[in-house]
Phi, psi and omega in degrees: 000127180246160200299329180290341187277315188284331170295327169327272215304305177323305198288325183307275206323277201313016156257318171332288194289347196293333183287321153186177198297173184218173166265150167314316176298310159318302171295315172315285175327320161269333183281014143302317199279346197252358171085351161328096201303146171327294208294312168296341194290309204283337190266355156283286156336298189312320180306299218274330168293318168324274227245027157062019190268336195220102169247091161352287184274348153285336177312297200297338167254015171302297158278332150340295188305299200276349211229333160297319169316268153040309309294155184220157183291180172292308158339279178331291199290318152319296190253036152277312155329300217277322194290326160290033167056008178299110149348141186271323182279355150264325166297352179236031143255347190274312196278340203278320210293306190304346187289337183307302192239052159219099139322098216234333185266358182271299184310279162351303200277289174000305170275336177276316167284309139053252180289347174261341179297308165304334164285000227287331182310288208283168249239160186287312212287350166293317187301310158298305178313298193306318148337300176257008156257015202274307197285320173323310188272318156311356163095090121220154212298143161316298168321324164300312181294295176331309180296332164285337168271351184267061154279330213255000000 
């Protein structure tokens, strides 16, 4: 493996990361796709883990962080984490901290009147399905969508 190689790669990741944080399993996986040898990959993550560029768990609360704006549920955000290769056991210390201050029950009926005001043309009981299934693909708890459409 030669140094020039690993620099390739090295300087590629710092281009990666200048744009937004990434997972390791993320990074690996393009600097695969870029044709990168195992050994320059592992020993680039290593650099990069070394010298605090690359955290599993500043990602994970990062993302985390960015994707509750949105807002999308725990649900989501768990398997948006998993499909980034996030450890499961950072990803559900990342989510239970976000449950402290995300008001899942505020948010939900919010979003479900919303969303009906828009719907106000189609018939109601079309209108709540779509509704919960709207709310199903943002990731948040069925209990929750319940409580929120007999709200509406």
């Amino acid at each position: 493996m030669s140094d020039k190689t690993f620099e390739k790669a090295r300087d590629y990741a710092f281009l990666l990361l200048k744009f937004r944080l990434r997972s390791e399993n993320e990074l690996a996986l393009r600097l695969k796709n870029k044709k990168y040898p195992p050994e320059v990959i592992t020993r680039v993550v290593s650099f990069l883990k070394e010298r605090d560029f690359l955290n599993d768990k500043e990602f994970a609360r990062a993302w985390v962080a960015s994707r509750a704006k949105k807002p999308f549920g725990a649900r989501r955000l768990r398997q948006e984490l998993g499909i980034k290769g996030v450890d499961k056991d950072i990803v559900e210390a990342e989510l239970k901290l976000m449950a402290q201050d995300y008001p899942e029950g505020e948010i939900v009926p919010r979003l479900a009147r919303i969303k009906f005001e828009k719907l106000h043309h189609i018939e109601p009981l079309q209108a709540k399905r779509r509704i919960y299934e709207y709310l199903l693909r943002r990731g948040f708890s069925v209990d929750a969508i319940r409580c929120a459409l007999e709200g509406l």
